[in-house]
C-alpha positions in Angstrom: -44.2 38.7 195.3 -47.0 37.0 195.6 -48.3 37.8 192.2 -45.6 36.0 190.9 -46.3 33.0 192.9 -50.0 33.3 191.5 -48.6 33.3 187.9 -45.9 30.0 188.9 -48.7 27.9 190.1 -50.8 28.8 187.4 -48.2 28.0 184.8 -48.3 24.5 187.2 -51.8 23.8 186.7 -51.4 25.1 182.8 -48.4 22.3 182.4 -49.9 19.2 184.3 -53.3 19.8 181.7 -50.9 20.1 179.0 -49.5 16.4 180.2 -52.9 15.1 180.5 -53.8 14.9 177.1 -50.1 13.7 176.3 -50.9 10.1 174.8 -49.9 7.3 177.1 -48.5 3.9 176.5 -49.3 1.0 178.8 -46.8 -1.4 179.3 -47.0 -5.0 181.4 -44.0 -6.9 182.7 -45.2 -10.6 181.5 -42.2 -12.6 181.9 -39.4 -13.4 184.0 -36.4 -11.9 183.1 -34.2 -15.0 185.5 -32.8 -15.7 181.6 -32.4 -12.5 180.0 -29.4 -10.8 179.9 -28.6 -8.0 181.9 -29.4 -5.4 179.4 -32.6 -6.7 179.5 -32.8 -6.8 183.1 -31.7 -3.2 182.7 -33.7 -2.1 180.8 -37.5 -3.5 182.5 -36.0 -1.8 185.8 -35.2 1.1 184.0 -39.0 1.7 182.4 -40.1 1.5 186.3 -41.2 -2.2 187.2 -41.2 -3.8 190.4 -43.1 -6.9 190.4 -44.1 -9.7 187.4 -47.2 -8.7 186.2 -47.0 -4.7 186.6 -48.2 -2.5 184.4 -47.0 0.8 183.8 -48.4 4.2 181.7 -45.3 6.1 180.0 -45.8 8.4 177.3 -46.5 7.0 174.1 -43.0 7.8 172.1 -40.7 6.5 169.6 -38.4 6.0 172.4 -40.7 4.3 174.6 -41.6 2.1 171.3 -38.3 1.3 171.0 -37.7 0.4 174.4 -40.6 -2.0 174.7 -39.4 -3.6 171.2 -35.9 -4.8 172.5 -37.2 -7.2 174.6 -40.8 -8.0 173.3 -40.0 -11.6 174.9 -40.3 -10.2 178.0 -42.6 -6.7 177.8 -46.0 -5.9 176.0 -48.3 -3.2 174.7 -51.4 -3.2 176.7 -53.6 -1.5 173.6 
């Protein structure tokens, strides 16, 4: 039993360096969204902000790319 526990948290450590090299995005919350729609609102809440002015790491996607890109009035890349 506790071999396997051994192997689980080394298969843990194994995953989490495996994420590390993952490229990340950073993305900042610039503007206001008081006159977006509420898809827009949506979606800034949904990639994780809080406050104006936040900035956040995701992974660097398509998806996230895509995300960032429906409201580039209100969201930027952070290269």
């Amino acid at each position: 039993m506790a071999k396997e526990k051994r192997k689980n948290a080394a298969a843990v450590v194994e995953e989490d360096a495996a994420a590390a090299e993952e490229p990340k995005l950073k993305i900042q919350w610039y503007r206001s969204t008081i006159c977006a729609n509420s898809r827009q609102k949506t979606l800034v809440r949904s990639l994780g902000f809080t406050k104006l002015n936040q900035i956040v790491e995701r992974p660097d996607t398509a998806s996230m790319r895509g995300a960032v890109e429906k409201a580039p009035h209100l969201l930027r890349i952070i290269e």
